[in-house]
N, C-alpha and C positions, 0 to 999 in steps of 0.2 A: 856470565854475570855473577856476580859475589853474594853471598846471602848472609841477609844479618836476621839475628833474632831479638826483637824487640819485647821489652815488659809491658804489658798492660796493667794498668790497675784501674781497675772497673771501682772503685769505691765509692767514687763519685764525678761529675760530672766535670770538676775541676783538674781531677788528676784524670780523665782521659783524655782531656786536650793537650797535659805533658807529651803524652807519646803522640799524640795527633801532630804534633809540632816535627817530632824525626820522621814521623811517615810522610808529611806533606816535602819536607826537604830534601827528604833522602831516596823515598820511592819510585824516581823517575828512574834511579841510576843503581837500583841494587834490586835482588828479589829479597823482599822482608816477611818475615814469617814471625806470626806473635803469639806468646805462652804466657800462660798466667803465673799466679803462686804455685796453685798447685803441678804445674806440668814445669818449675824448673827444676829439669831431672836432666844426668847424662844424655838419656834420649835423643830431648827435644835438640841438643844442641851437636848432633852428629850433621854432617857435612855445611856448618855455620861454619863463616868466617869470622863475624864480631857477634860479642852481644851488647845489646845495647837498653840500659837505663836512665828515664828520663826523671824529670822531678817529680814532685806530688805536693800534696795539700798535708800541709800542718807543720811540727818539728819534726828533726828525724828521729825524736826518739817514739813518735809515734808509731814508726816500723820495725820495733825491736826484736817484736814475735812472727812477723811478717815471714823470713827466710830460718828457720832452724836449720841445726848443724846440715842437717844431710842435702838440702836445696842449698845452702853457701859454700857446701866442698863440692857442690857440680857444678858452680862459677867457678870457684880455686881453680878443682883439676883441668877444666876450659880451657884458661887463662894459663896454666904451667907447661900445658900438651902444646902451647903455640898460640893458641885462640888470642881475638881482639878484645877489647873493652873500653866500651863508651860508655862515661857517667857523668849525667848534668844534674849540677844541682844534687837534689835528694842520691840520685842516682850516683855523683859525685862522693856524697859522705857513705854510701854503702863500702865503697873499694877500699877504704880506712878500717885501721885494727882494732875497732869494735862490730865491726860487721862481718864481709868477707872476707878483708885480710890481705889484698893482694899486692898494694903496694911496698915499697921498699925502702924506710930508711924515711917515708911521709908519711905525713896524716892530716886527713881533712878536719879543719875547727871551724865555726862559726865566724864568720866575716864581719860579723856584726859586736862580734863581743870584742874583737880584737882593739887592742888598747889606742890605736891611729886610724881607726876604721873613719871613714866619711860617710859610713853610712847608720847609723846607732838603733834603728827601730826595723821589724820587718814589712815591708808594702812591698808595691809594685816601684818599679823605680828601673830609672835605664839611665845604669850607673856608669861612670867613667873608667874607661878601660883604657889601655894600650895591649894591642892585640899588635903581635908580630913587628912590633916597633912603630905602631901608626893608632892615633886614638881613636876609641870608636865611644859611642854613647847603647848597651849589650842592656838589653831585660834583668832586670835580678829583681828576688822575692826573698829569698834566705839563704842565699847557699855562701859555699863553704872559701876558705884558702887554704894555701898547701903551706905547712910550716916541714920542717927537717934538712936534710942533708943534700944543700941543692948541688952538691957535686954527682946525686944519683937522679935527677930529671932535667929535666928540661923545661924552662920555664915559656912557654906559649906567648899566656895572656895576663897582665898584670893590673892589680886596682889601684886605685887612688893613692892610697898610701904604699906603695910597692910591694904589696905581700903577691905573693903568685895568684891569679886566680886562675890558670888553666895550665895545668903541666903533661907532660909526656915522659913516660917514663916505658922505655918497649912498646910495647904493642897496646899499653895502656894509655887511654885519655881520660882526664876528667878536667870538668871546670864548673864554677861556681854560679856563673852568672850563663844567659840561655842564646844560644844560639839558634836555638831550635825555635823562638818564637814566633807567633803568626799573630796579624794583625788585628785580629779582635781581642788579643793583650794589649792593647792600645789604647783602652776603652776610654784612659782616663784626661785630663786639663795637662796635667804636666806631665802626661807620658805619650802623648799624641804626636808632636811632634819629631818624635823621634823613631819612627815607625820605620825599620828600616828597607822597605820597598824589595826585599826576597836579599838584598845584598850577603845577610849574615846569613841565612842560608848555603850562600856559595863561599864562605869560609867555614860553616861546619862540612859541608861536601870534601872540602881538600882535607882537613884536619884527618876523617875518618879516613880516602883516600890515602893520605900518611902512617894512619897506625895499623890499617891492614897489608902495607905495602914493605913494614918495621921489618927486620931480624930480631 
């Protein structure tokens, strides 16, 4: 069985339901092992197949101090030796050139700010996607789109206004909007409905099945 290494961030109650979201999806079908801030070191991430980060509570620039140089060149080196990489959301804008660094030619921005966005303010909202050519109605709170050189990814999952929200690029994934979510993100009048009963679940299953399967 394949072992992924998942972030926790204990900060608060809000952001440990981010990771609670990939342990509940993904733990039936992988052995997952979870490391804080302070444990991501080369260490923690010998005999991992992916690592995997999930969203959090606030902007991303709330986490600027969060990973210093030496815990983001032990994701880089991860991720260059072969390693996977899963980032939703928060987790998504980390893998961008002001944080880690890993992708190529992309960069995560603000979905919200972008000048065709459908969606203009940050809540809860289970916004309009086209995932793999078929629409789905996918959790989003703030996360990102991928702008750059789409002859170097793969574009997944796409929003409303066709900016990418989920690409692939090698053995990297990230997307903006959450697949990982469970249903007491539901909580609300006009997010209730669309609660999606484990379904999106078993497309982040294949997704990550995809990028640790990559060359």
């Amino acid at each position: 069985m394949k072992t992924i290494a998942l972030f926790r961030d204990n900060s608060s109650k809000e952001a440990e339901e981010c990771g609670n979201g990939i342990m509940f999806a993904l733990s039936p079908h992988f052995i997952i092992k979870t490391f804080t801030q302070e444990e991501c070191l080369p260490e923690t991430f010998k005999n991992v197949d992916l690592i995997a980060f999930p969203g959090g509570v606030g902007d991303a620039d709330d986490y600027d101090g969060l990973f210093l140089r030496k815990r983001a060149n032990a994701v880089a080196d991860f991720v260059k030796s072969g390693g996977a990489y899963l980032g939703i959301c928060v987790g998504a804008y980390w893998a961008g050139k002001h944080y880690f660094d890993i992708l190529d030619g992309v960069d995560a921005v603000q979905y919200i700010k972008r000048p065709t966005a459908d969606i203009r303010r940050c809540y809860n909202k289970a916004a309009h996607i086209v995932w793999k050519g078929k629409p789905e109605r996918i959790f989003f709170r703030d996360g990102c789109a991928f702008l750059g050189d789409e002859n170097k990814f793969e574009t997944v999952g796409i929003y409303f206004n066709g900016d990418p929200m989920c690409v692939k690029q090698g053995k990297i994934g990230v997307m903006g909007a959450c697949l990982d979510s469970l249903e007491s993100w539901y909580n609300e009048k006009h997010t209730k409905p669309y609660w999606h009963k484990g379904r999106h679940h078993k497309l982040l299953l294949e997704f990550v099945n995809e990028l640790i399967n990559s060359k």
